[in-house]
C-alpha positions in Angstrom: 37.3 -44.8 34.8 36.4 -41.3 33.9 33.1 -40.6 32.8 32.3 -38.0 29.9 29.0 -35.8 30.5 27.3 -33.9 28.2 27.5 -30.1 27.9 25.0 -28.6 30.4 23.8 -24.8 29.2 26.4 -23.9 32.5 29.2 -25.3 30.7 28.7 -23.7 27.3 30.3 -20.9 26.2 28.4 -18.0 26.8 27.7 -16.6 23.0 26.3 -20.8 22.6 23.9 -19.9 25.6 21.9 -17.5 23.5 19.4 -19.9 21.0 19.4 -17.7 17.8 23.7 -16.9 18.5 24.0 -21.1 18.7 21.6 -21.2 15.3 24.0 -19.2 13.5 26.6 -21.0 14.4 25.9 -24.4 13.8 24.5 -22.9 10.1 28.3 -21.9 9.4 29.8 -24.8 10.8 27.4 -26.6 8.1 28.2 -24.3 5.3 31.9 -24.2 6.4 31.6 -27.7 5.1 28.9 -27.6 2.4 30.1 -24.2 0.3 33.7 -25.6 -0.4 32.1 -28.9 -2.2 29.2 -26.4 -3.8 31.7 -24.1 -4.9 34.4 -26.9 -6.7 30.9 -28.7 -8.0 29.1 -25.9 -9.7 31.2 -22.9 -8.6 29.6 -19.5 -7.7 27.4 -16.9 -9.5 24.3 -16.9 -10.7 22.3 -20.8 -10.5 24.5 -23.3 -12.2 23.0 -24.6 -15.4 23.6 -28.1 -14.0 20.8 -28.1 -11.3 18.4 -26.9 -13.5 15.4 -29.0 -15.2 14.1 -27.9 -18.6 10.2 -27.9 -18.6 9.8 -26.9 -21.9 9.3 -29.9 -23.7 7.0 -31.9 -21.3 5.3 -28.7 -20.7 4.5 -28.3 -23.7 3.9 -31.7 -24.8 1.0 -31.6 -21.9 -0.2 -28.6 -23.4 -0.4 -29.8 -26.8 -2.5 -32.8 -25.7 -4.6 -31.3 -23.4 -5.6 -28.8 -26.7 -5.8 -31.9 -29.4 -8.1 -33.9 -26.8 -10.3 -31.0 -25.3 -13.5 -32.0 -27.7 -13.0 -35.4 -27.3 -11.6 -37.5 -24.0 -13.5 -38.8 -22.2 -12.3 -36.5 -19.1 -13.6 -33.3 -20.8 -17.0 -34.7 -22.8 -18.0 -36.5 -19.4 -16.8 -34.2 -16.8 -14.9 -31.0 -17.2 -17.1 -30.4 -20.3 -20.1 -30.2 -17.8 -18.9 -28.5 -15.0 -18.0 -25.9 -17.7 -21.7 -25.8 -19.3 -23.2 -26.0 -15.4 -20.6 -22.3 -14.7 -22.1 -21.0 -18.0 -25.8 -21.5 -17.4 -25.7 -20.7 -13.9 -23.7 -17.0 -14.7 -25.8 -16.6 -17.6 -29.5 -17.1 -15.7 -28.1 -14.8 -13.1 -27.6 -12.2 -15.5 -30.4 -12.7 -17.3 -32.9 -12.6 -14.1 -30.8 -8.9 -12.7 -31.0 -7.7 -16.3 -35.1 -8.4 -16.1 -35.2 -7.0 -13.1 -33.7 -3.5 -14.0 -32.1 -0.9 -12.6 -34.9 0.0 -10.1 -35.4 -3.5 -8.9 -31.4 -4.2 -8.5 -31.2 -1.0 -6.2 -34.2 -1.3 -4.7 -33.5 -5.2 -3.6 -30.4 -4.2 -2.9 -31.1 -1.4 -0.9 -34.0 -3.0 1.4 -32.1 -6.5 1.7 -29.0 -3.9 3.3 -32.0 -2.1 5.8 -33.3 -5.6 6.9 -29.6 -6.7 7.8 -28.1 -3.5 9.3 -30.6 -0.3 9.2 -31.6 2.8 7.0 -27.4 3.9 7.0 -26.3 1.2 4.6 -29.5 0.9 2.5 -29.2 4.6 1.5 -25.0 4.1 1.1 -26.3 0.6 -0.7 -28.6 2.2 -3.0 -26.1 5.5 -3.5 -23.5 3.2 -4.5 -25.6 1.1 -7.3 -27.2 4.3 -8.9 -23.4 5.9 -9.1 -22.8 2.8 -11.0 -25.4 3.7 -13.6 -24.4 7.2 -13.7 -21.1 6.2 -14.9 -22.2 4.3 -17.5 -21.4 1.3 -15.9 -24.4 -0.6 -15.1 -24.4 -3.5 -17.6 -20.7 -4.2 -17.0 -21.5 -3.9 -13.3 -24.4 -6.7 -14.0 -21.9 -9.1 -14.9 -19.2 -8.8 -12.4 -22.3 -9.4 -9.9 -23.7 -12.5 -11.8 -20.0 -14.2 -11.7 -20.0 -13.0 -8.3 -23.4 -15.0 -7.4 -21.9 -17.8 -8.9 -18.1 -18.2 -7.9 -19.6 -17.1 -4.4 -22.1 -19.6 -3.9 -19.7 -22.6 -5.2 -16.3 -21.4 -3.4 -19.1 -21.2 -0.3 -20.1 -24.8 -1.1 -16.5 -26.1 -1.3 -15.2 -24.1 1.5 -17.7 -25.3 4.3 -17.5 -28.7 3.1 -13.6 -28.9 3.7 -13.7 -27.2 6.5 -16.7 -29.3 7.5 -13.9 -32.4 7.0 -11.2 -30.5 9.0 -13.1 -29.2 11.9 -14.5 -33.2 12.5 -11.2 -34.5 12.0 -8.2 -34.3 13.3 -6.6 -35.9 10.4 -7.9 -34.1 7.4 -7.4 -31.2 9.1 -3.4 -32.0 9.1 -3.7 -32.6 5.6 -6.0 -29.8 4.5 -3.3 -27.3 6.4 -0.4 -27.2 4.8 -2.5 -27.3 1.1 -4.0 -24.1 2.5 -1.3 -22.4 3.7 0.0 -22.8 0.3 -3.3 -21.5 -1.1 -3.0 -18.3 1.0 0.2 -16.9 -0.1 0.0 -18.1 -3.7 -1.0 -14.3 -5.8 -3.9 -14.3 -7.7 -2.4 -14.6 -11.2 -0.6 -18.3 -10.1 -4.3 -19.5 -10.6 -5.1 -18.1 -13.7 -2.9 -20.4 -16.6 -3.6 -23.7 -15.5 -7.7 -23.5 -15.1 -6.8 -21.7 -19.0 -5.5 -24.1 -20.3 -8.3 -26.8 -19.2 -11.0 -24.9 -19.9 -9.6 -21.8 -22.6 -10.4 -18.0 -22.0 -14.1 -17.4 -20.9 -16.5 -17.6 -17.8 -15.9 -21.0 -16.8 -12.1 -20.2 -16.2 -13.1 -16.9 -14.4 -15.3 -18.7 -12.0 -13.2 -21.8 -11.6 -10.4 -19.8 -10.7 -12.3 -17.2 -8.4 -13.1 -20.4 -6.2 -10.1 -21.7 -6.0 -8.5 -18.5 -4.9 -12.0 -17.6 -2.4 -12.5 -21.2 -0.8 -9.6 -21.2 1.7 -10.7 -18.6 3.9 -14.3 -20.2 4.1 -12.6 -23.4 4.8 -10.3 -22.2 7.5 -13.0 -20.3 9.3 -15.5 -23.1 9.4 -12.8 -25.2 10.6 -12.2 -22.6 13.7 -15.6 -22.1 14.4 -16.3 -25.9 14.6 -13.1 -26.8 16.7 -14.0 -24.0 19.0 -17.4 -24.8 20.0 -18.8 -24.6 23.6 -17.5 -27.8 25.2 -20.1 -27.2 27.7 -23.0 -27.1 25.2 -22.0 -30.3 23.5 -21.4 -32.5 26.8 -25.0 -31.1 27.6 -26.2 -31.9 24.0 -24.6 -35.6 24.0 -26.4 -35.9 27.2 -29.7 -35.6 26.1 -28.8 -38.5 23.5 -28.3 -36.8 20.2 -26.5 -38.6 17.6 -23.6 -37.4 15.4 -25.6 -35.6 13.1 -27.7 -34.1 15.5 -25.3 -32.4 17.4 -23.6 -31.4 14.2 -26.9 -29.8 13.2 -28.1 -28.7 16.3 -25.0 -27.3 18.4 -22.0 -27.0 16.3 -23.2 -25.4 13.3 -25.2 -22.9 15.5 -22.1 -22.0 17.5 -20.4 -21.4 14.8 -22.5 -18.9 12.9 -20.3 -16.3 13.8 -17.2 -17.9 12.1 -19.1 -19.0 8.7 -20.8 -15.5 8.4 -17.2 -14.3 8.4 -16.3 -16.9 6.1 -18.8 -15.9 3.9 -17.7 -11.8 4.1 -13.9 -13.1 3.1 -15.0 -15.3 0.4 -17.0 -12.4 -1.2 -14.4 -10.3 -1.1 -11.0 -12.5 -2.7 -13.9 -13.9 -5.0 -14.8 -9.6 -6.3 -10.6 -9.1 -6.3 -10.5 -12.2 -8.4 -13.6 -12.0 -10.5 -11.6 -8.7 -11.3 -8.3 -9.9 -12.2 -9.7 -13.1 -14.0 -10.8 -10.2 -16.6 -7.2 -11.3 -18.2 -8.8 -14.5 -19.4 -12.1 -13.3 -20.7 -14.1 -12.9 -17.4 -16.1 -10.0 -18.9 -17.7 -6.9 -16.7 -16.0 -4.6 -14.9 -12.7 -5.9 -15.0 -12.5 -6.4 -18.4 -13.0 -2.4 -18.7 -10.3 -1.4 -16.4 -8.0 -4.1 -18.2 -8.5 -2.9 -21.6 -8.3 0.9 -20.4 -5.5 -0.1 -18.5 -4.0 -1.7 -22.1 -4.3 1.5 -23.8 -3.5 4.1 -20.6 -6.7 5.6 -20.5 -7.4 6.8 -16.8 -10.1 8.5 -17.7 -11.8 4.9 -19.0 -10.2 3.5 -16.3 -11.3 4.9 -13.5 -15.3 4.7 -14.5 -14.8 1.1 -14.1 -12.9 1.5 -11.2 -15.3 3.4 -8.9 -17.8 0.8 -9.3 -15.7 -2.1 -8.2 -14.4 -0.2 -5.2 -18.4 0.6 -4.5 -19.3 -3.2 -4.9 -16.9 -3.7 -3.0 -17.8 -1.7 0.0 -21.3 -2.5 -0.2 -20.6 -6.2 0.2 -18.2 -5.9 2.6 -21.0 -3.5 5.0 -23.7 -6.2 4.7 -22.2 -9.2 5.2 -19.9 -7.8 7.9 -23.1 -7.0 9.6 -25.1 -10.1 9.1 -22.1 -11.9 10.6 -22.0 -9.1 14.0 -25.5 -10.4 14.0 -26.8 -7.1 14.4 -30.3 -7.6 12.3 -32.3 -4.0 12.7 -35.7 -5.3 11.3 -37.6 -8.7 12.2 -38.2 -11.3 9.8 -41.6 -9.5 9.0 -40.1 -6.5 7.8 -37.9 -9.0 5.9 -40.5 -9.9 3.9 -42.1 -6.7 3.1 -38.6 -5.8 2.0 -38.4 -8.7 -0.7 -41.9 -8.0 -1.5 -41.0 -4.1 -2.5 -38.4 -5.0 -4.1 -40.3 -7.0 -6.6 -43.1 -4.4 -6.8 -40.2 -2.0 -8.1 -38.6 -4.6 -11.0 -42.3 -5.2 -12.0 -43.0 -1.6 -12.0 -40.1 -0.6 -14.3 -40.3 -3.9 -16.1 -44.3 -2.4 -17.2 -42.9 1.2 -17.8 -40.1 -0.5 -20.0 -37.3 1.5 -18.2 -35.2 -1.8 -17.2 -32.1 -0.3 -19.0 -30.1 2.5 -17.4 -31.1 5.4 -19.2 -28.7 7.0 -21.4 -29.6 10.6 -20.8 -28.7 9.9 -16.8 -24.8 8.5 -17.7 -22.0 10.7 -16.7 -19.2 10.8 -18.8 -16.4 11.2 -16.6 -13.2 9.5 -18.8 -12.7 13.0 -20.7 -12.6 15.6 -18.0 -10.6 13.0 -15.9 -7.9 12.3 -19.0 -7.9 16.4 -19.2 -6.8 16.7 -15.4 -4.7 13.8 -16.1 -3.2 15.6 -19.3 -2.3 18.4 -17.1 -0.4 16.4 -14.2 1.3 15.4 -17.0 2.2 18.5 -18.3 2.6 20.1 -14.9 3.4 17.4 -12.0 5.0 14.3 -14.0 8.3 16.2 -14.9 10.2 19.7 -14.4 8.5 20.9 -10.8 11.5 23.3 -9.4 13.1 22.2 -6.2 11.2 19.0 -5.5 10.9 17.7 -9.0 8.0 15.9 -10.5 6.6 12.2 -10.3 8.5 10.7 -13.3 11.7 12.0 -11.4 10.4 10.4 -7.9 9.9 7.0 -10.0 13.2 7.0 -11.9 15.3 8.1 -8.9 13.7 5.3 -7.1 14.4 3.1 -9.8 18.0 3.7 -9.8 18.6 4.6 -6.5 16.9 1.7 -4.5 15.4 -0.8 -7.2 18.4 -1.2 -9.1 21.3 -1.6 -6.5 18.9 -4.0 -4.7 18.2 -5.9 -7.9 21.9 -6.0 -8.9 23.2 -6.9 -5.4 20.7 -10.2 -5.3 21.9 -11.0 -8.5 25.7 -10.6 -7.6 25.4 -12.7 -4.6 26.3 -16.5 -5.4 23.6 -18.8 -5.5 24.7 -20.3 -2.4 25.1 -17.2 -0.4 21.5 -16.6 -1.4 20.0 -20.3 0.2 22.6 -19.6 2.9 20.7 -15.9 4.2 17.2 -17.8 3.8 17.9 -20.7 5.7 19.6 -18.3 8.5 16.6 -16.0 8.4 14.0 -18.7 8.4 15.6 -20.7 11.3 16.5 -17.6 13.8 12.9 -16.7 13.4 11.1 -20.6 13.6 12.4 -23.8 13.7 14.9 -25.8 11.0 11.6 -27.3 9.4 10.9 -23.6 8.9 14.3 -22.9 7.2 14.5 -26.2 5.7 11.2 -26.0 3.7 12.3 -21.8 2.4 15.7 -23.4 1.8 14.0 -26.0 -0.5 11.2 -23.6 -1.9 14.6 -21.2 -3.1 16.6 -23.6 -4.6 13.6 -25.0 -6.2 12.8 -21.6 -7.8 16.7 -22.1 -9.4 15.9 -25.6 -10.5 13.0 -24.3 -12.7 15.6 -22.1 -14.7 13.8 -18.6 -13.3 16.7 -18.0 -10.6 17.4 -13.9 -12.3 13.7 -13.0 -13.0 13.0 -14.2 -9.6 15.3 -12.0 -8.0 14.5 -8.9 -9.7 10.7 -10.1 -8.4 12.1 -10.5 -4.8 14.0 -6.7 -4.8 10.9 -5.3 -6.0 9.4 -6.7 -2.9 11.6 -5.6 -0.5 11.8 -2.4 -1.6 7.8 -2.4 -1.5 8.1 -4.3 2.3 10.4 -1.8 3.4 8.7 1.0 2.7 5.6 0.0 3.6 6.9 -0.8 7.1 8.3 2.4 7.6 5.1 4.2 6.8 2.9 1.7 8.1 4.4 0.8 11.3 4.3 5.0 12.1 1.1 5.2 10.9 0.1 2.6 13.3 1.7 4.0 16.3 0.0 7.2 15.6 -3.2 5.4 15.5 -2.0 3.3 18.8 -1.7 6.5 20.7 -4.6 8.6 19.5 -8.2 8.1 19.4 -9.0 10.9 16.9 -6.0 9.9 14.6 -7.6 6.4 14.8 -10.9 7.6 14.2 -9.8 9.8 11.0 -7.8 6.7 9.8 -10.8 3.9 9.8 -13.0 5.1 7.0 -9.8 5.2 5.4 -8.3 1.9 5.8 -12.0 0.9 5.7 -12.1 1.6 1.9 -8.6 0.6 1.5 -9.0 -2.6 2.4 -11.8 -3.4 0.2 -10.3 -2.0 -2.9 -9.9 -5.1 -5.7 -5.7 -5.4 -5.8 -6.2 -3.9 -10.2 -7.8 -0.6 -8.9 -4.9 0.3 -7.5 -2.9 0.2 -10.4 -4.9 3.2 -12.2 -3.6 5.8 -9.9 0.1 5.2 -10.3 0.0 4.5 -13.9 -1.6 8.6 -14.3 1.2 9.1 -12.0 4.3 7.7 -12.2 3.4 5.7 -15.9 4.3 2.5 -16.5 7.6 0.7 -14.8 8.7 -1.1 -12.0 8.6 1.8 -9.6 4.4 2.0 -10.4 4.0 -1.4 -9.4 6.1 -1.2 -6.3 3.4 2.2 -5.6 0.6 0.1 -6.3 2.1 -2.6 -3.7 2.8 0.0 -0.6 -0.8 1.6 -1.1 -2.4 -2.1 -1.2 -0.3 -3.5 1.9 -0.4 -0.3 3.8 -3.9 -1.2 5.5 -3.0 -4.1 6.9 0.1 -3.3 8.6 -1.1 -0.2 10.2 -4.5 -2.3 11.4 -2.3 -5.3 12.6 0.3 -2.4 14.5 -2.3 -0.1 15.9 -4.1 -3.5 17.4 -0.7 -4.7 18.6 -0.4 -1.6 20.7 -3.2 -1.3 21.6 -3.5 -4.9 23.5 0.0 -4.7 25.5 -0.6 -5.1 28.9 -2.1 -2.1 30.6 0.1 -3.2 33.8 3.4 -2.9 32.1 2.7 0.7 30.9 1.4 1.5 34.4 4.6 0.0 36.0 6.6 1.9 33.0 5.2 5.3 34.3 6.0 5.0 37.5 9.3 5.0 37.1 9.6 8.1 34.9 9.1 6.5 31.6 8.5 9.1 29.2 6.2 8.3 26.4 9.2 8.2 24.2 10.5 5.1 26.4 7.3 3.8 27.4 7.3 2.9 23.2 10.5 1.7 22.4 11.4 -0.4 25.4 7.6 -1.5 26.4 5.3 -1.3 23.7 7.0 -2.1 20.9 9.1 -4.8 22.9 5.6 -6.3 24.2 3.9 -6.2 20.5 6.8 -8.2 18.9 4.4 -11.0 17.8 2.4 -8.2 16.2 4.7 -6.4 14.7 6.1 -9.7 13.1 2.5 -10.5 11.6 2.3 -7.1 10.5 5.9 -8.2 8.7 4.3 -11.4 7.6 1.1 -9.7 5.9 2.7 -7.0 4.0 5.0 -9.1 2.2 2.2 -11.3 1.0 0.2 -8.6 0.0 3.1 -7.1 -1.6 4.1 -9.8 -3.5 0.6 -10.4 -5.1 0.3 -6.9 -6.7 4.0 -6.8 -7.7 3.3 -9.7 -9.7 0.3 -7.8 -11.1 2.4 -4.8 -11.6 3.8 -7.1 -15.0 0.5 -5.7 -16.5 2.2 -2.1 -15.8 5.3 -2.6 -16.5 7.0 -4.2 -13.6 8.6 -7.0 -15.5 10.0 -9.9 -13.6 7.6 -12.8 -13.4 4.9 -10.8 -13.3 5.8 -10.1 -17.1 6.2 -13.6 -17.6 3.1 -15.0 -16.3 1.5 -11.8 -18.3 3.4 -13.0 -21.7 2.2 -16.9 -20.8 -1.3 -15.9 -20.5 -1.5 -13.4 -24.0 0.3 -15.8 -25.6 -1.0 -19.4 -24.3 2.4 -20.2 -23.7 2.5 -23.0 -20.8 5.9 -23.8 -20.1 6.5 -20.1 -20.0 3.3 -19.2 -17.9 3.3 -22.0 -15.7 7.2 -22.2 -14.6 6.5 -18.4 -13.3 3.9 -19.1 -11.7 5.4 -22.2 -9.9 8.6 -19.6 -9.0 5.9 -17.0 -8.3 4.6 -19.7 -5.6 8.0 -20.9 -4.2 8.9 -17.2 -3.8 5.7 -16.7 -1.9 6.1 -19.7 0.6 9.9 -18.8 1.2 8.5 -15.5 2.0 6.1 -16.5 4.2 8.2 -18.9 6.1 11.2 -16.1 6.4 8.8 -13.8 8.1 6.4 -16.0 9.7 7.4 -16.8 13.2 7.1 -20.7 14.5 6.9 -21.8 18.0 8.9 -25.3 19.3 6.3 -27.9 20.0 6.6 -28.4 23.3 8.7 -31.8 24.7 5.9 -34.5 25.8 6.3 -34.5 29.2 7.8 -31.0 29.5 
């Protein structure tokens, strides 16, 4: 009797042989079957009515019950109630203790504390930066943003280490704390705002609350690394001598790691300053809250002062505790001390001469002469410039020409056609638990009723991503291939990178105004950094050999890029893919502040309005689209066959 064998690779046709030509075609042989039964179900179009759940009523239901019992369950008088008091008194004794030591003493600490870690170059660029702050007339503002800074630092450092403590010791939390973080990574900034609102209403302890949330992750994750990637050597040698547990926790793990958690700390710092910035929107106070409300009424002038400030916090953080974590300390711990020590000496010294406050004869006003040049690219650049025409016509032609067809052709496509390109993009790039968790967060985004708003959202991103890539991938190979154009470049993307996402929103609103073409600006600018980094680095690290072997043969340089460099960087390049769409996606959805509609709007409208059901079902779409996002442009590898 005849046997029947299975298909050997041999025996397949050959367009079946290739793994992403066999993907495809088992995805229409599935929706060969599944589209038919979709189609005479619900029929095509836009998301049928009859797969969507209405949130409204329990949403609001919650809302309404969380409001009536805020002064008095139990949940809030016992717990939330004091976690919110503890964020108040802390922010407030920060404040209070900077504000008593005055402007001299803030610089001056400041200043020596950046000397002890990393030399005389960043205390003078420390202590520039905090006296341009008082010469803008931004010094008690700037007081604030640091004192929630102090705060939401210090507790989104707690909460970090000690969950990445719990994943880096076990194998098991650290499967469970993985996927909750991947989730955390890619969620924007504004997802976080409306629900710590509504538990704890507009004000500090929703600022700070929020700024952990969003600044733990990264703290988390790298103290996880650094623990699981300990010396194996020192450990064995450290278990020989007898030490228990804790011990060698204490001893040899944490120590090893000190690289890793000094990074931590310099990532937390800086998502908790982008958003201690955006969580101005619900009463945070400082800086933020001056470039929101100059923001509110278009003044760049107003604007900007706040904005230069931020960006200099910004750098000065990131400096110092970039170079406490390179370990790179200039001064001994002696020196350390005499530091401290001055610094005091200088607040008690301004504190007896009564020149604490910032004095008003030394302030800058900027806002006018800035709204004057402003005034006059108005005038001169925004409209009417012969031949190349002026910004207003570079926005609306991009509008019409790019955002709109993109917008329109999303929404033409039927729903299914939609699920059918994610799943097809997810899977050819990772593996069908990839496609099948974009799939799922899609469709979920049409079972929460936002399936329209949600695509205008995702054309505004891919008309940000593609641009982006185009100038950043160049950019990048410039860099790749030339040490002076990577020299120029790093200050650059240096400054770029540490720029709070709202900064960027004041230069394209003097611009290009308000509109969804200004927030797609703001997103290319903000994402640009990171792929050009992530390409040049790419390039940079392809194997030596392979070029060698590529001129040797007569490669020009031409060649040697697009069929060796580029070929060799793929995983690079694809990160680089990865990063600017999340980045892109977070200030689009700020870029409803500006104009850009969408969900950003609604989130926006939730927020002003305290509108839950409205607020919080964008921000659930505003997460689905994220993690369908990341997944479509995130590549997976096969686990390997045990045994293989």
């Amino acid at each position: 009797m005849a046997t029947i064998t299975a298909p050997t690779p041999r025996t397949l046709p050959r367009v079946l042989r290739n793994r992403a030509a066999a993907k495809l075609v088992l995805l229409a042989l599935a929706a060969a079957v599944i589209v038919p039964l979709a189609h005479a179900r619900w029929a095509s179009g836009s998301w049928p009515a009859a797969l969507t759940v209405d949130l409204t009523d329990p949403l609001t239901r919650t809302s309404d019950w969380i409001i009536d019992n805020r002064d008095s369950h139990p949940l809030f008088l016992h717990f939330l109630g004091h976690v919110s008091n503890a964020v108040v008194l802390g922010v407030r004794a920060v404040y209070l203790v900077l504000l008593a030591a005055g402007w001299a003493g803030v610089t001056a600490f400041g200043a020596l504390l950046a000397w002890r870690v990393a030399g005389a170059g960043l205390a003078l660029g420390t202590a520039a930066a905090f006296l341009t702050c008082g010469a803008l007339g931004m010094w008690v503002p700037t007081m604030q943003t640091l004192a929630l800074m102090v705060v939401a630092v210090l507790a989104s450092v707690a909460v970090g280490a000690l969950l990445g403590l719990a994943a880096g010791l076990s194998d098991r939390m650290d499967r469970a704390l993985r996927p909750v973080l991947d989730t955390m990574q890619v969620l924007p900034a504004f997802a976080y705002l409306l629900p710590v609102v509504l538990v704890f209403g507009i004000g500090v302890p929703a600022a700070v609350l929020a700024t952990v949330v969003y600044a733990a992750p990264p703290m988390a994750r790298l103290t996880a690394l650094g623990l699981r990637g300990a010396d194996k050597e020192v450990l064995e040698a450290v278990d020989s001598l007898g030490a228990t547990a804790r011990q060698r926790l204490l001893t040899a793990r944490i120590p090893l790691a000190r690289k890793e958690l000094l990074l931590g700390v310099n990532q937390t710092i800086m998502m908790a300053l982008s958003m201690a910035v955006i969580a101005s929107v619900i009463g945070a106070g400082g800086l933020g809250d001056r470039v929101y409300q100059a923001l509110a009424s278009v003044d760049v002038g107003a604007a900007l002062a706040a904005g230069i400030p931020i960006v200099l916090l910004a750098v000065v953080l990131d400096r110092v505790t970039a170079a406490a974590a390179d370990g790179t300390e200039r001064t001994g711990r002696t020196a350390g001390a005499y530091a401290l020590a001055a610094a005091l000496a200088v607040a008690v010294a301004g504190r007896l001469m009564g020149r604490l406050d910032w004095p008003d004869a030394w302030v800058l006003n900027i806002a006018e002469p800035v709204n004057r040049a402003v005034d006059w690219m108005t005038a001169h650049l925004y409209s009417g410039v012969p031949v190349v025409g002026g910004t207003a016509d570079w926005a609306g032609r991009f509008t019409t020409w790019v955002l709109d067809p993109v917008r329109d052709g999303l929404q033409w496509l039927p729903w299914w056609a939609v699920l059918l390109v994610v799943a097809a993009l997810a899977w050819l790039i990772g593996t069908w638990r990839t496609a099948l968790t974009a799939t799922c967060a899609m469709a979920a985004i049409g079972v929460l009723g936002v399936w329209e708003p949600s695509l205008d959202t995702l054309s505004q991103v891919l008309a940000a991503v593609a641009v982006t890539l185009v100038l950043g991938v160049a950019t990048g190979i410039a860099a790749a291939r030339s040490d002076r154009v990577d020299r120029a470049l790093r200050p650059v993307l240096d400054v770029f990178q540490t720029m709070p996402q709202f900064v960027y929103l004041i230069p394209v609103v003097a611009l290009f105004g308000v509109g969804r073409a200004p927030a797609v600006a703001a997103a290319v600018v903000y994402a640009l950094p990171a792929v050009v980094r992530i390409t040049a680095q790419g390039l940079r690290h392809v194997d030596p050999a392979a070029l060698e072997s590529a001129r040797s043969l007569g490669a020009t340089p031409a060649q040697q890029l697009w069929q060796v460099q580029l070929p060799l960087a793929r995983r690079s390049l694809l990160l680089a893919v990865n990063q600017g769409v999340v980045l892109v996606l977070a200030v689009v959805i700020i870029g409803g502040l500006v104009g850009g509609g969408a969900l950003g709007y609604d989130v926006v409208f939730g927020l002003a309005q305290g509108d839950l059901a409205t607020g919080l079902v964008a921000g659930a779409a505003i997460v689905c689209l994220g993690l369908m996002l990341d997944r479509v442009t995130q590549p997976t590898e096969r686990r390997p066959k045990k045994g293989a």
